[in-house]
mmCIF file as Biopython writes it, N, C-alpha, C and O atoms, coordinates in Angstrom:
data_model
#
loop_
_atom_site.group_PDB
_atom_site.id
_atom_site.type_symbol
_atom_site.label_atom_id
_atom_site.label_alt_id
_atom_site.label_comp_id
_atom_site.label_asym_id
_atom_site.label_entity_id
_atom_site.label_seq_id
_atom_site.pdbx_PDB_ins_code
_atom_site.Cartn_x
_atom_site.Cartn_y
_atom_site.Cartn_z
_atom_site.occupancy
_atom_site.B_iso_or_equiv
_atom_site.auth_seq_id
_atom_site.auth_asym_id
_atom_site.pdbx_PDB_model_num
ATOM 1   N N  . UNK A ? 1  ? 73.676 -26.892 -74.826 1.0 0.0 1  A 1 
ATOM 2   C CA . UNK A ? 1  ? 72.531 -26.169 -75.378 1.0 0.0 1  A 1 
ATOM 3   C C  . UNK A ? 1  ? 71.299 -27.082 -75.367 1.0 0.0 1  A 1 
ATOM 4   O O  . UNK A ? 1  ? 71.473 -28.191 -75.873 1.0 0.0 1  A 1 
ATOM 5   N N  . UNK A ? 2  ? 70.192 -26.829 -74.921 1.0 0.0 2  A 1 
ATOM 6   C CA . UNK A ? 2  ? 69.042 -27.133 -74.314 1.0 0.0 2  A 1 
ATOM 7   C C  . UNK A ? 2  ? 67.875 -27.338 -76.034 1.0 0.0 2  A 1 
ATOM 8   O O  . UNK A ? 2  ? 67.594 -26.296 -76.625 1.0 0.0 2  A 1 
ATOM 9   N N  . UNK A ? 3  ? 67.491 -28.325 -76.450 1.0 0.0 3  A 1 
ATOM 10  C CA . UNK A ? 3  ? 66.568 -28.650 -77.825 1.0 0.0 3  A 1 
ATOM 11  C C  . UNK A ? 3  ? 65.682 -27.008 -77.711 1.0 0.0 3  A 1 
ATOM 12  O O  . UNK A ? 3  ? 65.127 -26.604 -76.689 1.0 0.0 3  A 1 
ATOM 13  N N  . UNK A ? 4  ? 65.744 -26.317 -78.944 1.0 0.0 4  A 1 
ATOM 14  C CA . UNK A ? 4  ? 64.538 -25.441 -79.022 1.0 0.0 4  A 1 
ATOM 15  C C  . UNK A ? 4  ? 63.274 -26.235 -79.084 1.0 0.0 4  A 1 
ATOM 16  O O  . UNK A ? 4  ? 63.113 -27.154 -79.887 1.0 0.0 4  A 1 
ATOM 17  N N  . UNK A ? 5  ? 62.283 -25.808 -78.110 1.0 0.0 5  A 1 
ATOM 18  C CA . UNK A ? 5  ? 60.645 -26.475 -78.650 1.0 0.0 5  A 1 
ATOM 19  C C  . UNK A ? 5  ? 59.589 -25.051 -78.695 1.0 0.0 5  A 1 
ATOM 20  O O  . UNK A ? 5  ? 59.820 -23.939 -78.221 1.0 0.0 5  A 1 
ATOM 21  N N  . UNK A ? 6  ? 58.480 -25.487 -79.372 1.0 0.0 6  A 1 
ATOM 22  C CA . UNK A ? 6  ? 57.661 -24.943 -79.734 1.0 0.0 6  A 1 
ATOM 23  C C  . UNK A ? 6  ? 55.971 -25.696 -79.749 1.0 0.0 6  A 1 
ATOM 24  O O  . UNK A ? 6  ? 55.679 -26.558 -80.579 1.0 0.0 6  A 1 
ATOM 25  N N  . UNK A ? 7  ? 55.112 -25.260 -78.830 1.0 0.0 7  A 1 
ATOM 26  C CA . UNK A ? 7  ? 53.738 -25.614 -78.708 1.0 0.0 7  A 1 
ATOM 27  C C  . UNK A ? 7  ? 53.295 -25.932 -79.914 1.0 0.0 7  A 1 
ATOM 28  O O  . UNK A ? 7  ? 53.468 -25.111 -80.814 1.0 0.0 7  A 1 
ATOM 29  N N  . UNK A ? 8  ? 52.691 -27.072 -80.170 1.0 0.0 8  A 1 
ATOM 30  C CA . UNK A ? 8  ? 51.723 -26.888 -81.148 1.0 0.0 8  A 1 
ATOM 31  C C  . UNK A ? 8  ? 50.082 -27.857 -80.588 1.0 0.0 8  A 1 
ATOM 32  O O  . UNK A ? 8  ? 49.861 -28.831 -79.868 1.0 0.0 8  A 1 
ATOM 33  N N  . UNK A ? 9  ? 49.354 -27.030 -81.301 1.0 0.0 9  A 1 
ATOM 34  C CA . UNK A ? 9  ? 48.007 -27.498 -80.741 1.0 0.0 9  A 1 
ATOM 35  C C  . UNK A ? 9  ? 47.427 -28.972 -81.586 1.0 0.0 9  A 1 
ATOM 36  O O  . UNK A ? 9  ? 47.893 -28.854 -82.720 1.0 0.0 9  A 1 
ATOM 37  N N  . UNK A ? 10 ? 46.899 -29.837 -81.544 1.0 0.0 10 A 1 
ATOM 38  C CA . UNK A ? 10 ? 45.827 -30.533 -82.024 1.0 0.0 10 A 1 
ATOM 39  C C  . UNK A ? 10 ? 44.675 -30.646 -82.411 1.0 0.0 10 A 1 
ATOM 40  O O  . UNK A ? 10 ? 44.157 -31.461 -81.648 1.0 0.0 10 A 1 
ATOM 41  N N  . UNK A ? 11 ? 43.878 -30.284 -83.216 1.0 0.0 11 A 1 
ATOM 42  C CA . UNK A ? 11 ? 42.312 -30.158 -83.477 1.0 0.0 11 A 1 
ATOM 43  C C  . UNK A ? 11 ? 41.951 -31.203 -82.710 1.0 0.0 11 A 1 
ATOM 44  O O  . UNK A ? 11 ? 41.494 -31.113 -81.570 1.0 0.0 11 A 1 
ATOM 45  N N  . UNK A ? 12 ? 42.181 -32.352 -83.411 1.0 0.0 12 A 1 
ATOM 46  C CA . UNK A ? 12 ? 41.732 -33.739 -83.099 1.0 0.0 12 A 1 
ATOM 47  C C  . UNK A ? 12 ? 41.565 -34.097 -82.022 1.0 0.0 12 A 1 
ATOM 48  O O  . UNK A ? 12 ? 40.372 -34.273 -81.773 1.0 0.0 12 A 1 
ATOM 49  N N  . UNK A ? 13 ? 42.339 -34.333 -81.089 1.0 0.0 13 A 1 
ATOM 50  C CA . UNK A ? 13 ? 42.359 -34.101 -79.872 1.0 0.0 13 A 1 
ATOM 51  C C  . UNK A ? 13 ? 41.697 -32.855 -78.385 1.0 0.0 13 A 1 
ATOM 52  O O  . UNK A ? 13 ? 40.957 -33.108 -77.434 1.0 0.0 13 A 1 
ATOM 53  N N  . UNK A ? 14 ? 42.327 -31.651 -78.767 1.0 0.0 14 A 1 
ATOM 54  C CA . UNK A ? 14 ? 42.242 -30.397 -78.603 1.0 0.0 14 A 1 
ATOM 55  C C  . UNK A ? 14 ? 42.984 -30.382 -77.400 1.0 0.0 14 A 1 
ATOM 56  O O  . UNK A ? 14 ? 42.656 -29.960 -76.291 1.0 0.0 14 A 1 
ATOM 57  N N  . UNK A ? 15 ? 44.379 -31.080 -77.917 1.0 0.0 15 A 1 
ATOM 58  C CA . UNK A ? 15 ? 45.403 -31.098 -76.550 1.0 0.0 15 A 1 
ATOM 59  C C  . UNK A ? 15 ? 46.412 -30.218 -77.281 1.0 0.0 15 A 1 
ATOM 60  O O  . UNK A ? 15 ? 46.462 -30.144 -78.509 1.0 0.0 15 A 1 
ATOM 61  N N  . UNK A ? 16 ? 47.342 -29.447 -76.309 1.0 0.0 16 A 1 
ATOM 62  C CA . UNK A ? 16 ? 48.597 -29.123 -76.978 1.0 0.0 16 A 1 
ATOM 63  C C  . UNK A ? 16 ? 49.982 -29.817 -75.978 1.0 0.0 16 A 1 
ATOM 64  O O  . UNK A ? 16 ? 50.107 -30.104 -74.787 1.0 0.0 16 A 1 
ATOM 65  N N  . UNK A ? 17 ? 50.857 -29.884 -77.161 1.0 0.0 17 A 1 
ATOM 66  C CA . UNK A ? 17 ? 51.989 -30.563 -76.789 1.0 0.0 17 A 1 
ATOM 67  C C  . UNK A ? 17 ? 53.089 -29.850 -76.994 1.0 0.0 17 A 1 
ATOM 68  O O  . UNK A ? 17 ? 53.058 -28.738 -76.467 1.0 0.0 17 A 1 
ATOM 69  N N  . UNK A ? 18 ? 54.272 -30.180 -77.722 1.0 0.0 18 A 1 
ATOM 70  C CA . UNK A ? 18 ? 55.427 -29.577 -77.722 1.0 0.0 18 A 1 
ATOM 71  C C  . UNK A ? 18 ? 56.521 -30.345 -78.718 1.0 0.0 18 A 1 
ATOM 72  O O  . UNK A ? 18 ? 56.892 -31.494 -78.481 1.0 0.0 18 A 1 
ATOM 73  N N  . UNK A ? 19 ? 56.996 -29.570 -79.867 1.0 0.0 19 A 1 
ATOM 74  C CA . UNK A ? 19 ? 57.883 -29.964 -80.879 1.0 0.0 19 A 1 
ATOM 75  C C  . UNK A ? 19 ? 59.009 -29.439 -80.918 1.0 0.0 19 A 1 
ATOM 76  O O  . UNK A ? 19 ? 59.125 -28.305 -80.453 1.0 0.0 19 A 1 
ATOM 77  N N  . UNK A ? 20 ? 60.293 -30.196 -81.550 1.0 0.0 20 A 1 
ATOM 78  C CA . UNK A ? 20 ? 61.497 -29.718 -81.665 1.0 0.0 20 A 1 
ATOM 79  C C  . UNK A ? 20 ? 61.208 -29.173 -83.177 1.0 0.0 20 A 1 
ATOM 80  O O  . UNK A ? 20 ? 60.109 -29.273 -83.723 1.0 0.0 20 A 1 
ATOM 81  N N  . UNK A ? 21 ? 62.455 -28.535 -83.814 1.0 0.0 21 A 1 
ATOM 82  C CA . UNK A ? 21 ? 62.347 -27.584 -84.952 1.0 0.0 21 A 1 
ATOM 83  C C  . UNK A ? 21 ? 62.084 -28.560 -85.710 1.0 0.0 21 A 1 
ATOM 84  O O  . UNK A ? 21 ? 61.154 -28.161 -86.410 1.0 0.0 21 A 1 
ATOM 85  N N  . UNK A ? 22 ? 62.424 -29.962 -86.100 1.0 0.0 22 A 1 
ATOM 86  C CA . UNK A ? 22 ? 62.184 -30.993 -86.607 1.0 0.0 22 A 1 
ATOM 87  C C  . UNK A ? 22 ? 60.315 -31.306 -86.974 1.0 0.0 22 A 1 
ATOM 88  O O  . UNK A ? 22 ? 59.783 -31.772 -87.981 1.0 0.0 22 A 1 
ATOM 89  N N  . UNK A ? 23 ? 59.809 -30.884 -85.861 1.0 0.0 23 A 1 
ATOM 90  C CA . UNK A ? 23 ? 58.002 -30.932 -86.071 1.0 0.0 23 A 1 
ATOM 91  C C  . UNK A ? 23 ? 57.988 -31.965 -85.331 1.0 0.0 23 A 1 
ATOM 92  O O  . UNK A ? 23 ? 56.831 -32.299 -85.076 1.0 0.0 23 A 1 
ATOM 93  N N  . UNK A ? 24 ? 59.031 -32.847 -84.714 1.0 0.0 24 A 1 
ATOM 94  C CA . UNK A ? 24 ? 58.364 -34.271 -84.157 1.0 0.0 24 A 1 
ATOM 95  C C  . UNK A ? 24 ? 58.288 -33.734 -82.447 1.0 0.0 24 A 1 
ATOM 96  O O  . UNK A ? 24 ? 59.099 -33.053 -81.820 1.0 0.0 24 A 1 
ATOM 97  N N  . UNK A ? 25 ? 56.685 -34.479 -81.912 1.0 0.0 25 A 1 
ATOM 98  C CA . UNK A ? 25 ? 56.710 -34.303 -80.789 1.0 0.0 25 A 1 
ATOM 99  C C  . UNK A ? 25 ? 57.508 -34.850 -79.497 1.0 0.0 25 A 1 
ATOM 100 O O  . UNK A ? 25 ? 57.431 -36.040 -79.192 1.0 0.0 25 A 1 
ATOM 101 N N  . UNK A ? 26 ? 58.236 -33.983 -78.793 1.0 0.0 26 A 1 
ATOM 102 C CA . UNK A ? 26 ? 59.115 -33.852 -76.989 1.0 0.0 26 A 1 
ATOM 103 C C  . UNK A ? 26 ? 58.195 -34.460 -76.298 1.0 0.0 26 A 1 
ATOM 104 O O  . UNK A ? 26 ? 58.304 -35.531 -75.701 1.0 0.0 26 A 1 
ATOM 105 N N  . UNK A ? 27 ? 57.214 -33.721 -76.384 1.0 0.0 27 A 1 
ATOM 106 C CA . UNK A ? 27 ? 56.181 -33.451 -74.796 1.0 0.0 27 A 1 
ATOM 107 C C  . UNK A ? 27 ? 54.889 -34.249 -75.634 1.0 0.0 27 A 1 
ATOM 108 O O  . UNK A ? 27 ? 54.607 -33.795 -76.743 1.0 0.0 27 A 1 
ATOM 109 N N  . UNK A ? 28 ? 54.360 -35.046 -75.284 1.0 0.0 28 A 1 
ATOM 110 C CA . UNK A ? 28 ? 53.025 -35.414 -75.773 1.0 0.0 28 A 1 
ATOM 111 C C  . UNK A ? 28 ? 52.015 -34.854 -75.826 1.0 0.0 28 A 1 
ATOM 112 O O  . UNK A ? 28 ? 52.006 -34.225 -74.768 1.0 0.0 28 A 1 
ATOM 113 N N  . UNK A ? 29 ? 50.909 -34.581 -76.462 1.0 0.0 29 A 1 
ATOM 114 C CA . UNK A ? 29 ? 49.429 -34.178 -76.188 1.0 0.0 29 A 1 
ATOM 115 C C  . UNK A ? 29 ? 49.113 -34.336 -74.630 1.0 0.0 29 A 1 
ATOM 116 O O  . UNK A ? 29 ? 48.762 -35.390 -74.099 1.0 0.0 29 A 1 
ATOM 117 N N  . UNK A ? 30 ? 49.297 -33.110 -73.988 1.0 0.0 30 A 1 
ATOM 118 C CA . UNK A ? 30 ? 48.025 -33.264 -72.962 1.0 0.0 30 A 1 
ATOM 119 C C  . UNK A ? 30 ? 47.881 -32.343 -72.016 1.0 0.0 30 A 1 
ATOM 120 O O  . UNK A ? 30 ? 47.739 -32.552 -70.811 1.0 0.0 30 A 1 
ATOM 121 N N  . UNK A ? 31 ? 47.926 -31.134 -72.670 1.0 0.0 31 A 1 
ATOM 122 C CA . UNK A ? 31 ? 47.952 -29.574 -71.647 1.0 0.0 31 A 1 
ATOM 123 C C  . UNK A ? 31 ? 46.712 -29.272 -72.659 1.0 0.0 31 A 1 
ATOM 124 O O  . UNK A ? 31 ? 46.495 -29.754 -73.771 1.0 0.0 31 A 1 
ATOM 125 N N  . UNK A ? 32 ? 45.838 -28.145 -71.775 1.0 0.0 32 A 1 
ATOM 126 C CA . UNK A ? 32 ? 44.506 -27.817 -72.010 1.0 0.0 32 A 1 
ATOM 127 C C  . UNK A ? 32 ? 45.142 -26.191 -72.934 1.0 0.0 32 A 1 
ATOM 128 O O  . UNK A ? 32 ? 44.454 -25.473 -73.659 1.0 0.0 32 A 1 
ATOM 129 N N  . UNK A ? 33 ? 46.396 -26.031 -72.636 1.0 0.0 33 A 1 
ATOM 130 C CA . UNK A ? 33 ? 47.179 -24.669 -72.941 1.0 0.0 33 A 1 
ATOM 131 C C  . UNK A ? 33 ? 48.506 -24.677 -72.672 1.0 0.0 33 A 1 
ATOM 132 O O  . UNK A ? 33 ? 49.132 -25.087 -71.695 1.0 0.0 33 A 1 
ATOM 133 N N  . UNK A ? 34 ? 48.944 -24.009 -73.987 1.0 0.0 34 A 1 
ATOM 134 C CA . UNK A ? 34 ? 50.648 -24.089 -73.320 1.0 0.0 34 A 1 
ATOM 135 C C  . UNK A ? 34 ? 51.210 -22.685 -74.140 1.0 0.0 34 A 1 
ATOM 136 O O  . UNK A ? 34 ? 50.615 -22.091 -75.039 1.0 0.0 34 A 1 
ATOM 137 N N  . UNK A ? 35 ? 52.236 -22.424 -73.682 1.0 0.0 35 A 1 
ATOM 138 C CA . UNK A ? 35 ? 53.021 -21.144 -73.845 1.0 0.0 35 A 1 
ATOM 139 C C  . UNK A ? 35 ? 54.364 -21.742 -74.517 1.0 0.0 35 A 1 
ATOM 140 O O  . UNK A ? 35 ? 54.695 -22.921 -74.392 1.0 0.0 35 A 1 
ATOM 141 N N  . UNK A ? 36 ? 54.942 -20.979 -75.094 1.0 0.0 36 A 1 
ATOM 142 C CA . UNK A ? 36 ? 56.687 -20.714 -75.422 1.0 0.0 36 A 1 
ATOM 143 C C  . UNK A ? 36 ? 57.271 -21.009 -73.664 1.0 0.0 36 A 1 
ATOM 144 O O  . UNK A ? 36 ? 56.886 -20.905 -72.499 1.0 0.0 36 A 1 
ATOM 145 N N  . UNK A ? 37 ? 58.440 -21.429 -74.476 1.0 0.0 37 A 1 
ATOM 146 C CA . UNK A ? 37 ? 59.451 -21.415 -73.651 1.0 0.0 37 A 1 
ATOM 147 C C  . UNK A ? 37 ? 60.309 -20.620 -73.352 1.0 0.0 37 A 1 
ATOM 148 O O  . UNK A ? 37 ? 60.693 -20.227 -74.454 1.0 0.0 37 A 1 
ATOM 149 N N  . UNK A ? 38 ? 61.286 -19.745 -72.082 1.0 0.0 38 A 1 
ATOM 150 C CA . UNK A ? 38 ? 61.305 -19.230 -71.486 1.0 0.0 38 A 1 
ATOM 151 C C  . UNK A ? 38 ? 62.402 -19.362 -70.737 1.0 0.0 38 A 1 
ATOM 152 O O  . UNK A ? 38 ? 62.230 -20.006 -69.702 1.0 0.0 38 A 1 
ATOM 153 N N  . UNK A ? 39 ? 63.468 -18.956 -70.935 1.0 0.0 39 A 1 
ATOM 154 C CA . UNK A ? 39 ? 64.396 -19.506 -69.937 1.0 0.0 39 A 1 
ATOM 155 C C  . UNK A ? 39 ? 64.869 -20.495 -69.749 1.0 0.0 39 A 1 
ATOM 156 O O  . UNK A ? 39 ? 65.867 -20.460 -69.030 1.0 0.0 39 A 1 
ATOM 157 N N  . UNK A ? 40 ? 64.392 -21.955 -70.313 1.0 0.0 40 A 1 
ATOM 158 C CA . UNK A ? 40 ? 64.224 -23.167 -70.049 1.0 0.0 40 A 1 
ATOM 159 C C  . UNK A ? 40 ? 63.248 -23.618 -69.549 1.0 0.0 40 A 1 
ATOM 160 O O  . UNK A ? 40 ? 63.296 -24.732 -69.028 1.0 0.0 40 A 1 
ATOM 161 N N  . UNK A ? 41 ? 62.062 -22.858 -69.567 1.0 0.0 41 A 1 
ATOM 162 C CA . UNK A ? 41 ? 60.570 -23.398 -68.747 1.0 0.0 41 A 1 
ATOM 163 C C  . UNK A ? 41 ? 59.621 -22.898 -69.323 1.0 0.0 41 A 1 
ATOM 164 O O  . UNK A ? 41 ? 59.767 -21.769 -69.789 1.0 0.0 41 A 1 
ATOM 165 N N  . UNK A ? 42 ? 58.169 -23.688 -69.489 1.0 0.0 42 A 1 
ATOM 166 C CA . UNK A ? 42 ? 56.962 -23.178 -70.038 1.0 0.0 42 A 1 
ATOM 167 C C  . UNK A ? 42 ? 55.648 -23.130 -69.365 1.0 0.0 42 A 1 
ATOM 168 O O  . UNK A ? 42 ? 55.489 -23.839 -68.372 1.0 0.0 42 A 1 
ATOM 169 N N  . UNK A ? 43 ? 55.145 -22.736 -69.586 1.0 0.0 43 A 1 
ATOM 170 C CA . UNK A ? 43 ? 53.688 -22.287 -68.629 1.0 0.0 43 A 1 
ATOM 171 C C  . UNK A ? 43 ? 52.684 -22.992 -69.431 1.0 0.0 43 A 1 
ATOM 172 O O  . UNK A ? 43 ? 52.334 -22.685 -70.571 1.0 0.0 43 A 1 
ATOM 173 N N  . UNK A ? 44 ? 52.219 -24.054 -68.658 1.0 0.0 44 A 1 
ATOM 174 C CA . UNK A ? 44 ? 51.260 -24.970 -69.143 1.0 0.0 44 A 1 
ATOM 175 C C  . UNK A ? 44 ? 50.151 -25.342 -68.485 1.0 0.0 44 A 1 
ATOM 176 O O  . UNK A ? 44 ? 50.333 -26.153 -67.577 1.0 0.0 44 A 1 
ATOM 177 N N  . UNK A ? 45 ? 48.666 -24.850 -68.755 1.0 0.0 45 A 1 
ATOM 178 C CA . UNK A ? 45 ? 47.708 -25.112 -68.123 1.0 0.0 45 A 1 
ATOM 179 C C  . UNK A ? 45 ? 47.291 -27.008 -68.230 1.0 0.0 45 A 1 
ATOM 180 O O  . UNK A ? 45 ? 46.817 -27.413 -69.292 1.0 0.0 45 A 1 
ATOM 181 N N  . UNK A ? 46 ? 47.475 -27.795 -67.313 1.0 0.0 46 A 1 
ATOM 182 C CA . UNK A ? 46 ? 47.310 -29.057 -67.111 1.0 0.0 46 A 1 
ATOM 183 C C  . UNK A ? 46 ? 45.643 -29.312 -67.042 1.0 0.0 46 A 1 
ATOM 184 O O  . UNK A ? 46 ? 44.810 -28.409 -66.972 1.0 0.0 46 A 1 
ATOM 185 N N  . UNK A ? 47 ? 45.388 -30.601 -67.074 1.0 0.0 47 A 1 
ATOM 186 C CA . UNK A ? 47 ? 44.106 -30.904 -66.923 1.0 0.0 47 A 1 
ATOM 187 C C  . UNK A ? 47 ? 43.858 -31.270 -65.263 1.0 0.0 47 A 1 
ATOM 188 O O  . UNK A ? 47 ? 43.031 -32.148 -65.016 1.0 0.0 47 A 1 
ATOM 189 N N  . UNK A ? 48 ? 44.423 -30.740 -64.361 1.0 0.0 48 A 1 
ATOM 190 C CA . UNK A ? 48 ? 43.871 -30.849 -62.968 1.0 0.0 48 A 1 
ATOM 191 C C  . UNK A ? 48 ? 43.685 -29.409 -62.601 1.0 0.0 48 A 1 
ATOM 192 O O  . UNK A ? 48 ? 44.459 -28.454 -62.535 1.0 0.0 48 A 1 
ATOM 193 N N  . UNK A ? 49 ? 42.473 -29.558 -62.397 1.0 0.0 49 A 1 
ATOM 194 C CA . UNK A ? 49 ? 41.421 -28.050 -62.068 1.0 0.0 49 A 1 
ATOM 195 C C  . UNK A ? 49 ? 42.069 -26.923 -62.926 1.0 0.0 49 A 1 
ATOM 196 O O  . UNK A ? 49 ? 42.424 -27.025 -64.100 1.0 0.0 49 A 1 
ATOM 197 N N  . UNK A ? 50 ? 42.156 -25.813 -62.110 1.0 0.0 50 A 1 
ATOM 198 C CA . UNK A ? 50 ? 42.502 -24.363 -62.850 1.0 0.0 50 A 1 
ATOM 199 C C  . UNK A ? 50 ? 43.507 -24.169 -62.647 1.0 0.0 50 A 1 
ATOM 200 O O  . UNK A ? 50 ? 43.725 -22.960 -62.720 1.0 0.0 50 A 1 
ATOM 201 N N  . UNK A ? 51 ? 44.853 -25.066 -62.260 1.0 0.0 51 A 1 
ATOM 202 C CA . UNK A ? 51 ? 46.007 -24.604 -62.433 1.0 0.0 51 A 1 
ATOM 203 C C  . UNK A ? 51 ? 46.820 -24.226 -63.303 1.0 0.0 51 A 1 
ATOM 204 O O  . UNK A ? 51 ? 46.476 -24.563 -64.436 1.0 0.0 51 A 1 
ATOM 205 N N  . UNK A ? 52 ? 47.965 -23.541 -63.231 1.0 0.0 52 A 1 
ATOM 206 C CA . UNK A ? 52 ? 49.527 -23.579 -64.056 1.0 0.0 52 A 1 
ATOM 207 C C  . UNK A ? 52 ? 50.268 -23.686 -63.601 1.0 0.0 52 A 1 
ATOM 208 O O  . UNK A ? 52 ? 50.781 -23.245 -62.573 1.0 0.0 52 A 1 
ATOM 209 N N  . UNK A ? 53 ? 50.619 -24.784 -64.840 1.0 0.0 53 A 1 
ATOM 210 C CA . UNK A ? 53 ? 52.423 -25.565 -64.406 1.0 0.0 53 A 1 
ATOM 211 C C  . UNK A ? 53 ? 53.391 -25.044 -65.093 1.0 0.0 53 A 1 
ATOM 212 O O  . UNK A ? 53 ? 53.310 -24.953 -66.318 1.0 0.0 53 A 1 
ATOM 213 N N  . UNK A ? 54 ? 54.431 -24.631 -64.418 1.0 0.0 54 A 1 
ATOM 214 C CA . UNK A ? 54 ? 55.443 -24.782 -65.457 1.0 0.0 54 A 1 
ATOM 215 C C  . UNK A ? 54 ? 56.107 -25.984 -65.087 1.0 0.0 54 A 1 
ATOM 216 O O  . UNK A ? 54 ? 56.366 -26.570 -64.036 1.0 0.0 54 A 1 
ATOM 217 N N  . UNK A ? 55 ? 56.375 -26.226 -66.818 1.0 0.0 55 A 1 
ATOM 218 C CA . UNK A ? 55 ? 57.080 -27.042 -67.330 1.0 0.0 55 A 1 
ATOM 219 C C  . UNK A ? 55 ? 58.777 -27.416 -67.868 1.0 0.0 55 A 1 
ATOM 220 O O  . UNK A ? 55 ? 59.093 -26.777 -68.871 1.0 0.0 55 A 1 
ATOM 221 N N  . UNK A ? 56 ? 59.892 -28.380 -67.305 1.0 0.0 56 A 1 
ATOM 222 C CA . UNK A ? 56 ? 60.997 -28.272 -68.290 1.0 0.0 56 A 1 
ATOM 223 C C  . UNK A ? 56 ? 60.475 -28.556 -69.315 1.0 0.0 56 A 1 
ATOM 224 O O  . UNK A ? 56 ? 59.316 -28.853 -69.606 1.0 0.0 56 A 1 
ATOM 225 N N  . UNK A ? 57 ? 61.922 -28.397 -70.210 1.0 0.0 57 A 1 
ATOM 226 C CA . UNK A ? 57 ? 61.618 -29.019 -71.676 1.0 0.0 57 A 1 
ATOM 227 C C  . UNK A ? 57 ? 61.646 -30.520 -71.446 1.0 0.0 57 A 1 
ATOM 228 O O  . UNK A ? 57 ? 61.670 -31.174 -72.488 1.0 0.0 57 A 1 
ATOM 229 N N  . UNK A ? 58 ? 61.648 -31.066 -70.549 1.0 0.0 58 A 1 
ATOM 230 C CA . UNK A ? 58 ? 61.304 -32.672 -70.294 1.0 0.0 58 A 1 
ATOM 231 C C  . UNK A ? 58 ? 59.465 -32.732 -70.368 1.0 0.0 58 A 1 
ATOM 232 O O  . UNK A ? 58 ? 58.830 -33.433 -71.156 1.0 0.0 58 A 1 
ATOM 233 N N  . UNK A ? 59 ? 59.222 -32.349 -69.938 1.0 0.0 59 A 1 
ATOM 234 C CA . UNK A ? 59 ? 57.329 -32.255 -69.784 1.0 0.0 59 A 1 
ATOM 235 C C  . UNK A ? 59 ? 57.567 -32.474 -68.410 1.0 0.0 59 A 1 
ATOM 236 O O  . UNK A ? 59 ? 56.739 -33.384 -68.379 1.0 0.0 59 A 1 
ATOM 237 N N  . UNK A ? 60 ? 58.060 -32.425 -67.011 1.0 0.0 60 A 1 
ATOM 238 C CA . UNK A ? 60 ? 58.315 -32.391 -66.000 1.0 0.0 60 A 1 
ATOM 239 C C  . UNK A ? 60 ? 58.112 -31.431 -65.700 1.0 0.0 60 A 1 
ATOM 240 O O  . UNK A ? 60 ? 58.765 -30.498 -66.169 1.0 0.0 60 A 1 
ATOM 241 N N  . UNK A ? 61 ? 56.724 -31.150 -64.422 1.0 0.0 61 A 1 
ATOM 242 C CA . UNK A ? 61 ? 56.438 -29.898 -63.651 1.0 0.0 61 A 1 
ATOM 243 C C  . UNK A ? 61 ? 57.501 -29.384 -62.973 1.0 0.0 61 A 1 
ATOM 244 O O  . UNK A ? 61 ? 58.296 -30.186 -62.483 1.0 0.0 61 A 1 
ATOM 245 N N  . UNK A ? 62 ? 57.667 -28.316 -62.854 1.0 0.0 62 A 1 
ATOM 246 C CA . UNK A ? 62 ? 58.613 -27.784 -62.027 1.0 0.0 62 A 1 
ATOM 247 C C  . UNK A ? 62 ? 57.941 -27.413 -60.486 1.0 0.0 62 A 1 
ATOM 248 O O  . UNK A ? 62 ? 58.367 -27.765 -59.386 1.0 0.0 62 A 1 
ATOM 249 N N  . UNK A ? 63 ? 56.929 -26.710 -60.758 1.0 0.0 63 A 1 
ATOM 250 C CA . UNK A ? 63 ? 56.256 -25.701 -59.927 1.0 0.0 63 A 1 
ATOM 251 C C  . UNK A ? 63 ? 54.678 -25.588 -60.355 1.0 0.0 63 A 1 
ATOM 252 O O  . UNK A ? 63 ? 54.127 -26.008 -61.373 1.0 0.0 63 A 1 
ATOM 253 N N  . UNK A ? 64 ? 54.203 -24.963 -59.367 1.0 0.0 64 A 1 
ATOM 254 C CA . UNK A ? 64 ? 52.268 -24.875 -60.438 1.0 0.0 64 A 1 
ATOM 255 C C  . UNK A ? 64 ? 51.902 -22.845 -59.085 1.0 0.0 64 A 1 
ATOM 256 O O  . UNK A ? 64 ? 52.057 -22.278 -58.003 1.0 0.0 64 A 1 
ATOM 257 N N  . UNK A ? 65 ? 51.614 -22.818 -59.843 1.0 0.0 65 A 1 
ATOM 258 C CA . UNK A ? 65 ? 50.111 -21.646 -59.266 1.0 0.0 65 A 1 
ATOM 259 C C  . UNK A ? 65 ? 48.451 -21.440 -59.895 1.0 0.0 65 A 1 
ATOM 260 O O  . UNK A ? 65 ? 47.813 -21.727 -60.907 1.0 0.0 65 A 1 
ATOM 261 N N  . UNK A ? 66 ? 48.297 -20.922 -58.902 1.0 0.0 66 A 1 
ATOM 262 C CA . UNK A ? 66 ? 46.321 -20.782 -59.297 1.0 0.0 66 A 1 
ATOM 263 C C  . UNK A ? 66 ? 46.418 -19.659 -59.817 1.0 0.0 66 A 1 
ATOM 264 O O  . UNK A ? 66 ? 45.416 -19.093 -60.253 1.0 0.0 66 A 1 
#
């Protein structure tokens, strides 16, 4: 069984990252946007141009589209 995570955003920053049920951050600050997870994968707008990545629950791109 695969960690549940859950996006959470940053003011401070104005990055979002990714937490286990615990609240401590998986994925570090640094998607401009991020989605729930999905199957085992999340849809995360990155900071290179206007793409989306999805993401494992590693923070490892899988794939991207425009």
């Amino acid at each position: 069984m695969t960690e549940e995570l859950s996006p959470l955003y940053d003011g401070k920053t104005g990055k979002w990252g990714y937490v286990n049920i615990e609240g401590k951050y998986v994925i570090e600050l640094q998607f401009d946007e991020a989605f729930p997870f999905s199957e085992g994968l999340a849809r995360a707008k990155v900071k290179i141009g206007d793409k989306y990545f999805y993401i494992n629950n590693e923070g490892q791109i899988v794939y991207g589209y425009e």
